[in-house]
Biopython code that builds the backbone (N, CA, C, O; Angstrom):
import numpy as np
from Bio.PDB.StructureBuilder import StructureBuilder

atoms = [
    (1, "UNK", "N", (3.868, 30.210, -34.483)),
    (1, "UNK", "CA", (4.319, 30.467, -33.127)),
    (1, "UNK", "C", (3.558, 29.540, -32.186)),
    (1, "UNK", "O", (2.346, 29.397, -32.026)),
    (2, "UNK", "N", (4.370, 29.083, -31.735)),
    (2, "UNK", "CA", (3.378, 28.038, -30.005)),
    (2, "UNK", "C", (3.816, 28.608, -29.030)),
    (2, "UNK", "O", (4.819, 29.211, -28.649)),
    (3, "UNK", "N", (2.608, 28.214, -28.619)),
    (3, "UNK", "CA", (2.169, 28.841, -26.867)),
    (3, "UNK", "C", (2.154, 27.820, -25.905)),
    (3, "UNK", "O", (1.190, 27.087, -25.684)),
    (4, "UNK", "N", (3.269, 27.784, -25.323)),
    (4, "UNK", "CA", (3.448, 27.194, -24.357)),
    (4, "UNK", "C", (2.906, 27.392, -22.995)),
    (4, "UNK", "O", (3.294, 28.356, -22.335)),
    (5, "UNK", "N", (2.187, 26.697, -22.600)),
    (5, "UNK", "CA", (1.202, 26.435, -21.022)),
    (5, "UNK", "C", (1.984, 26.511, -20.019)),
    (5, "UNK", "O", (2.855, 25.670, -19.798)),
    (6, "UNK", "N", (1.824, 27.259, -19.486)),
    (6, "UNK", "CA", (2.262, 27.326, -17.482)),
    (6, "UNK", "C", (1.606, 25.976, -16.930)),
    (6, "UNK", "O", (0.499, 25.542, -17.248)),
    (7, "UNK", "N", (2.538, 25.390, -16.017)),
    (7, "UNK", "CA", (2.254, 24.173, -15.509)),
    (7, "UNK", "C", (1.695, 24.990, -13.849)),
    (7, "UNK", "O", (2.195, 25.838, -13.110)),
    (8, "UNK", "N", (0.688, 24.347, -13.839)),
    (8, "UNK", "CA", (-0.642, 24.539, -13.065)),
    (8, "UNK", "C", (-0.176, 25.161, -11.396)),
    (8, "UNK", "O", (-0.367, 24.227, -10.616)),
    (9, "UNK", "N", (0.103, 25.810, -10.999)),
    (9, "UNK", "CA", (1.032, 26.549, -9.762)),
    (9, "UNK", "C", (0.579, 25.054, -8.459)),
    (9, "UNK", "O", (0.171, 23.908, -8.647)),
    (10, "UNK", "N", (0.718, 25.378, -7.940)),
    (10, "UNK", "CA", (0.851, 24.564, -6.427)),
    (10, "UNK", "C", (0.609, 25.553, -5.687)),
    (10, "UNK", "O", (1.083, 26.680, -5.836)),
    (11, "UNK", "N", (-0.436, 25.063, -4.513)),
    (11, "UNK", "CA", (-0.885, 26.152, -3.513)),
    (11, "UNK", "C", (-0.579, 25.700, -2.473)),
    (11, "UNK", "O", (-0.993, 24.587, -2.147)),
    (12, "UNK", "N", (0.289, 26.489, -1.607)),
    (12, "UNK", "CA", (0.293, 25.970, -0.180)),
    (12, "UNK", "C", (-0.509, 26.484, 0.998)),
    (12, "UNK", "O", (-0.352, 27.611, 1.468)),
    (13, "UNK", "N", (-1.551, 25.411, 1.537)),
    (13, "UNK", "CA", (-2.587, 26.370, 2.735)),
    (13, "UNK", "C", (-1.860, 25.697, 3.797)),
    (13, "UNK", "O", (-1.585, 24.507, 3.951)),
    (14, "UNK", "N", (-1.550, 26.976, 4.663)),
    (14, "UNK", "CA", (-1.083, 27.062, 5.982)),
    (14, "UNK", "C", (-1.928, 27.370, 7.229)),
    (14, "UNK", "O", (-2.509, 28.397, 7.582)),
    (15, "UNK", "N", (-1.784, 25.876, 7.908)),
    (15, "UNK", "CA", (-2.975, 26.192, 9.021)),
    (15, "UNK", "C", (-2.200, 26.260, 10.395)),
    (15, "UNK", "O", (-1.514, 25.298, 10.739)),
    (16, "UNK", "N", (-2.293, 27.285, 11.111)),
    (16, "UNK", "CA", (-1.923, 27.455, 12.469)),
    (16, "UNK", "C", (-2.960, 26.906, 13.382)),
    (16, "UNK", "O", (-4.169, 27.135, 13.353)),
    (17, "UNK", "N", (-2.420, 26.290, 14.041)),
    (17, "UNK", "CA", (-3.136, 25.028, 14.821)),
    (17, "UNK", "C", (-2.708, 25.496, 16.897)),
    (17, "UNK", "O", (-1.500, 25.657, 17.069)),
    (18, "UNK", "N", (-3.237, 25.602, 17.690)),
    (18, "UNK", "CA", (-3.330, 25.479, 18.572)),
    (18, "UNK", "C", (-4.659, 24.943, 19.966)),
    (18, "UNK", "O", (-5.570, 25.616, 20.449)),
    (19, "UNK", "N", (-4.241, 23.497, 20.257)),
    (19, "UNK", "CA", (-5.768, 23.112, 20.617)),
    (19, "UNK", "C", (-6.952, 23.313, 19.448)),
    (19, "UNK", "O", (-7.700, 24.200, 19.858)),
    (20, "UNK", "N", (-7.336, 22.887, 18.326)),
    (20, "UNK", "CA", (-8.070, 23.544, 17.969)),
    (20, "UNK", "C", (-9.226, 22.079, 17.045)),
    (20, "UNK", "O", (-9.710, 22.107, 15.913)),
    (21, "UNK", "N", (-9.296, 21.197, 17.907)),
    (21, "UNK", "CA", (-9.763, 20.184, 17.454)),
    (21, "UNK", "C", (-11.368, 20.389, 17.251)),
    (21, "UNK", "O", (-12.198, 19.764, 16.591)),
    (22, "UNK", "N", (-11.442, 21.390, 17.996)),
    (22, "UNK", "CA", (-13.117, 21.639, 17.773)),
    (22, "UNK", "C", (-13.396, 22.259, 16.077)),
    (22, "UNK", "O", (-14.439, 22.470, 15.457)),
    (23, "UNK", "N", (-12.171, 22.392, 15.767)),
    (23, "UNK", "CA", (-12.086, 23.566, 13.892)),
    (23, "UNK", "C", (-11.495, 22.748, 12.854)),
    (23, "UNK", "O", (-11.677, 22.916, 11.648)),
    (24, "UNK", "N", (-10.781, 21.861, 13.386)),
    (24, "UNK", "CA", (-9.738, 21.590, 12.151)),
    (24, "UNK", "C", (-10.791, 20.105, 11.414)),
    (24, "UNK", "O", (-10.455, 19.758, 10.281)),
    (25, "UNK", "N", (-11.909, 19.373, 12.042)),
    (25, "UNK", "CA", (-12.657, 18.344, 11.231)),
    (25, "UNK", "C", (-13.416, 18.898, 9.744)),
    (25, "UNK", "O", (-13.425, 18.580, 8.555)),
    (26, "UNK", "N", (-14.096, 20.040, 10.737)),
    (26, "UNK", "CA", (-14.870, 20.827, 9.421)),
    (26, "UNK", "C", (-13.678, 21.715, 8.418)),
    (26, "UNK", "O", (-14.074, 22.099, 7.317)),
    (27, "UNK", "N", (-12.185, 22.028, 8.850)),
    (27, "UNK", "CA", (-11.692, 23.100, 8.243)),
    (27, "UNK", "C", (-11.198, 22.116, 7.083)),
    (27, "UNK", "O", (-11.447, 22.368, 5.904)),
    (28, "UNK", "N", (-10.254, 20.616, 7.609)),
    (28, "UNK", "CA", (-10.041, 20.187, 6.489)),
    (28, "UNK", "C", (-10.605, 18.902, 5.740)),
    (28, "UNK", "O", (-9.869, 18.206, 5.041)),
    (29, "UNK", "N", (-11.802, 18.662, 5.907)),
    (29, "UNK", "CA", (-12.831, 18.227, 4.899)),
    (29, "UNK", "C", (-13.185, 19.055, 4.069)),
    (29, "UNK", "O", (-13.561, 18.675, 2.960)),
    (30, "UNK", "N", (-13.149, 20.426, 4.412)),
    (30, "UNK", "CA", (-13.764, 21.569, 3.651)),
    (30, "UNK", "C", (-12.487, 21.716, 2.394)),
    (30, "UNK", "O", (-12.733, 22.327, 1.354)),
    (31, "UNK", "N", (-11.534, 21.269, 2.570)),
    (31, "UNK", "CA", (-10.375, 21.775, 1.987)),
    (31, "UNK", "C", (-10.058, 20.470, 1.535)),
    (31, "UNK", "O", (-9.010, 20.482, 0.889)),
    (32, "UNK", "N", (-10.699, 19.083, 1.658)),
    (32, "UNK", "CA", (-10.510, 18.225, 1.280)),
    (32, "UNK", "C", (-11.065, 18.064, 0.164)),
    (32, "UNK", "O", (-10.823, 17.121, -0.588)),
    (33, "UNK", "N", (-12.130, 19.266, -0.128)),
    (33, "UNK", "CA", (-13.259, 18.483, -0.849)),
    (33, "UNK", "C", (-13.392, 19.675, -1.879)),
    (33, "UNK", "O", (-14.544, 19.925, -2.232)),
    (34, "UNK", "N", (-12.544, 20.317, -2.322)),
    (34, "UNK", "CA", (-12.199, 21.397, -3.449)),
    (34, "UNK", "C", (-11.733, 20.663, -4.602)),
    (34, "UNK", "O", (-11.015, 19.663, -4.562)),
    (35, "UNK", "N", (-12.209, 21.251, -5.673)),
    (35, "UNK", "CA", (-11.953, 20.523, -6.942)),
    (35, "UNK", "C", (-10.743, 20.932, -7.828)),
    (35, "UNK", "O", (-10.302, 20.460, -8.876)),
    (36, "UNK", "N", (-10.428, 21.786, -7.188)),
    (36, "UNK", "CA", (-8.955, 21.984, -7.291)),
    (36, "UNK", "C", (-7.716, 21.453, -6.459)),
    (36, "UNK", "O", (-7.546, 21.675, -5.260)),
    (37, "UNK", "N", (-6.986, 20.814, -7.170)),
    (37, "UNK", "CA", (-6.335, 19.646, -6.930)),
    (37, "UNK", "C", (-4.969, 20.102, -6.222)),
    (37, "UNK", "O", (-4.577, 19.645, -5.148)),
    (38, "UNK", "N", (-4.293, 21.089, -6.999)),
    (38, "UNK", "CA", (-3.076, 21.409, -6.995)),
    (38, "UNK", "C", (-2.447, 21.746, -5.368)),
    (38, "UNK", "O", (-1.671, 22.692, -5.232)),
    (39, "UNK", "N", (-2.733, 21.144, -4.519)),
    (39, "UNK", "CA", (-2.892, 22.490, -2.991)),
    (39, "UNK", "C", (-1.783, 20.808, -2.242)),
    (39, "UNK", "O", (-1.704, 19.634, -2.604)),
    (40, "UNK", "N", (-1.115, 21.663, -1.055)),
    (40, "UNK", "CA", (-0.551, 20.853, -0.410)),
    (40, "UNK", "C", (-1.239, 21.647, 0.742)),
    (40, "UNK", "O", (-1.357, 22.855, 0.536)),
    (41, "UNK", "N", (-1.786, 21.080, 2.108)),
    (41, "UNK", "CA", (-2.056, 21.337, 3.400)),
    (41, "UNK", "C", (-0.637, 21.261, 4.326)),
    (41, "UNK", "O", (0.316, 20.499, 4.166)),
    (42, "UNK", "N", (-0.784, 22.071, 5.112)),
    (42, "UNK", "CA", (0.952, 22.348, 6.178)),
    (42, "UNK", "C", (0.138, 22.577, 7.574)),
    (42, "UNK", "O", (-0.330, 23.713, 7.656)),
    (43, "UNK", "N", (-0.113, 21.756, 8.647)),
    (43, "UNK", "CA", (-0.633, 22.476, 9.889)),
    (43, "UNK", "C", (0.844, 22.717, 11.036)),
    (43, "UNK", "O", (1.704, 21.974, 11.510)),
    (44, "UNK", "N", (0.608, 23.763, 11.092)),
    (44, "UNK", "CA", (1.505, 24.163, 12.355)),
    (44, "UNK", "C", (0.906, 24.274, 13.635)),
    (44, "UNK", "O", (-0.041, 24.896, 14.116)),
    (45, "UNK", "N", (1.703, 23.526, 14.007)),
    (45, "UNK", "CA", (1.102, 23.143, 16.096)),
    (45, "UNK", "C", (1.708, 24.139, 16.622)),
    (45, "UNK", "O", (2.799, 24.628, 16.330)),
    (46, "UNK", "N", (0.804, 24.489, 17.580)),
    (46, "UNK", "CA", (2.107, 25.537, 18.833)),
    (46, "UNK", "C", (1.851, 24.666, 20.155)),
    (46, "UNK", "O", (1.320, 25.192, 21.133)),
    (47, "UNK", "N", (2.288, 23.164, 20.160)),
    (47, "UNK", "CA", (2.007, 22.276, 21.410)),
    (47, "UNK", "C", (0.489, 21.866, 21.627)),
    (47, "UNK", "O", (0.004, 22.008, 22.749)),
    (48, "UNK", "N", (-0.135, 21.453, 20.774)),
    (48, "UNK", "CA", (-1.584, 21.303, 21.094)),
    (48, "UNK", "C", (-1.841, 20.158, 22.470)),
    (48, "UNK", "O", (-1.047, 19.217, 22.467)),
    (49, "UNK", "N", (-2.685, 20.170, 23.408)),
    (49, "UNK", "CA", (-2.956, 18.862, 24.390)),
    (49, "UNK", "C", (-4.282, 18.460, 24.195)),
    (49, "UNK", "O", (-4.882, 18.023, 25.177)),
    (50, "UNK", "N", (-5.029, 18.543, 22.784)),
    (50, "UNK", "CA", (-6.376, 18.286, 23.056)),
    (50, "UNK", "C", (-6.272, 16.900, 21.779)),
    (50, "UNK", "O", (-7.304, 16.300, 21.481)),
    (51, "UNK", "N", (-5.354, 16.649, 21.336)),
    (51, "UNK", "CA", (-5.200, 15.305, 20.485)),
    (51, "UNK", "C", (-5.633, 15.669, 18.793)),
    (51, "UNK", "O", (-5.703, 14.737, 17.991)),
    (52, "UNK", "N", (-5.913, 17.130, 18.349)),
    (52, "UNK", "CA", (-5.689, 17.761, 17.255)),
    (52, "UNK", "C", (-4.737, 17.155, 16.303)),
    (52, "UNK", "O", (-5.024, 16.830, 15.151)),
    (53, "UNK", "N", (-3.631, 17.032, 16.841)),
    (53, "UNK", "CA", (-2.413, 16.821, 15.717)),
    (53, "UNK", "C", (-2.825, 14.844, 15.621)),
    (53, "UNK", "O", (-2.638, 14.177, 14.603)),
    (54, "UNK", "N", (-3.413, 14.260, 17.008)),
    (54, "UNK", "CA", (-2.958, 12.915, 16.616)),
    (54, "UNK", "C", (-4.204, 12.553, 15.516)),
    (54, "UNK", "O", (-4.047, 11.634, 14.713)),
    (55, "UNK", "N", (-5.798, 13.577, 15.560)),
    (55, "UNK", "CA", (-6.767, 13.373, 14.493)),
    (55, "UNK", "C", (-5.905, 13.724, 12.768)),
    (55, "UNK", "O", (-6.031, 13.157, 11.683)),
    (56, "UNK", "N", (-5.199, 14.698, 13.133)),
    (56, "UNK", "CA", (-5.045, 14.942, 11.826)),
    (56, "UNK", "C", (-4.074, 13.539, 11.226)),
    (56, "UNK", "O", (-4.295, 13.183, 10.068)),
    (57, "UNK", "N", (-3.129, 12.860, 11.959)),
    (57, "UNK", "CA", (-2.676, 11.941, 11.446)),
    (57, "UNK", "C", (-2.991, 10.563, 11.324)),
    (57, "UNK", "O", (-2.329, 9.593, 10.956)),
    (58, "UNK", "N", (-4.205, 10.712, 11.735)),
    (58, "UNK", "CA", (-5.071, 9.379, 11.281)),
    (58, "UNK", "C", (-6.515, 9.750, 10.168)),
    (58, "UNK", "O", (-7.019, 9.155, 9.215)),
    (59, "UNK", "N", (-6.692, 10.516, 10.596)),
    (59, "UNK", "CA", (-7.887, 11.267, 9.442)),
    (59, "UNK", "C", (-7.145, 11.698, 8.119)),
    (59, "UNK", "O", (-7.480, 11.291, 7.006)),
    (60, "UNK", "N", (-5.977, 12.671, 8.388)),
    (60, "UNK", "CA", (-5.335, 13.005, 7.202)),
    (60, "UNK", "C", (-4.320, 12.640, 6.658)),
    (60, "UNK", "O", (-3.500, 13.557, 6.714)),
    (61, "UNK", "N", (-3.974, 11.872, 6.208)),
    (61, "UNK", "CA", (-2.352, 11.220, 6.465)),
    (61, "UNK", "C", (-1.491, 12.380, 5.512)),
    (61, "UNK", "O", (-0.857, 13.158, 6.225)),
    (62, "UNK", "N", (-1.404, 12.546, 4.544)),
    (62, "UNK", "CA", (-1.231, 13.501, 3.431)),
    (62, "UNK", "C", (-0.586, 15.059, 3.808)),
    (62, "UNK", "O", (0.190, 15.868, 3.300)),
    (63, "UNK", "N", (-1.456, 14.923, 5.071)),
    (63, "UNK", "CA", (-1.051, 16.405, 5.542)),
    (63, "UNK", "C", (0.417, 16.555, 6.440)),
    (63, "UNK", "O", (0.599, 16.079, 7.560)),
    (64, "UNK", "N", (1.437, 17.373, 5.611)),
    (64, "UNK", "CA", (1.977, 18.404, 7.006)),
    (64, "UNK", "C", (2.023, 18.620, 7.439)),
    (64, "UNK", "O", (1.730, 19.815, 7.437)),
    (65, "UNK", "N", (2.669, 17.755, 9.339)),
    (65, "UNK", "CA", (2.428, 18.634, 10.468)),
    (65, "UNK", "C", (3.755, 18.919, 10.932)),
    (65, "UNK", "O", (4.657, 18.082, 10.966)),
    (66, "UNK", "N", (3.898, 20.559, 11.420)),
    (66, "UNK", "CA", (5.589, 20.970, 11.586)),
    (66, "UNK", "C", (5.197, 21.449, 12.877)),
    (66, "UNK", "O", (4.315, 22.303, 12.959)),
    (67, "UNK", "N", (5.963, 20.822, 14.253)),
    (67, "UNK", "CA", (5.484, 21.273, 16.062)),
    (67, "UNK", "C", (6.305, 22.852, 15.568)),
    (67, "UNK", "O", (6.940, 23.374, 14.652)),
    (68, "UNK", "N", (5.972, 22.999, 16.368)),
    (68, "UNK", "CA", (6.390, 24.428, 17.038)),
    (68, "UNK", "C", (7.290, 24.646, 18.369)),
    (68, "UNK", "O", (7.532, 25.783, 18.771)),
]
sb = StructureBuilder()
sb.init_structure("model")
sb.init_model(0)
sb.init_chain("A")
sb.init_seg("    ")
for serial, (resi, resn, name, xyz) in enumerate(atoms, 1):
    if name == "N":
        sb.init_residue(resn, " ", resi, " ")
    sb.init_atom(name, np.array(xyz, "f"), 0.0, 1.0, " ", f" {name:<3s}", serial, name[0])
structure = sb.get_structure()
């Protein structure tokens, strides 16, 4: 009999984002730097004006950003 392996799940972390540039350097380095691989990042804006979304798209390119 063989035992066939589950292919490794995919995690999706969902970050709600508003103004929040003072959180999101340390939140996703912290989440950058997990040794678990499998994860897609998603930040959701609700209109940020503090330039949050434009760090994440030069710091993070990789990441998901969906406005609100």
């Amino acid at each position: 009999m063989t035992h066939n392996q589950s292919p490794i799940p995919l995690v999706s972390i969902i970050i709600p984002n508003l103004n929040g540039i003072k959180y999101l350097p340390g939140c996703l380095a912290s989440l950058n730097n997990q040794t678990y691989n499998e994860y897609e990042i998603i930040v959701i804006d609700n209109g940020s004006k503090d330039g949050s979304i434009d760090f994440v798209k030069a710091e993070f390119p990789q990441i998901i950003i969906i406005g609100n």
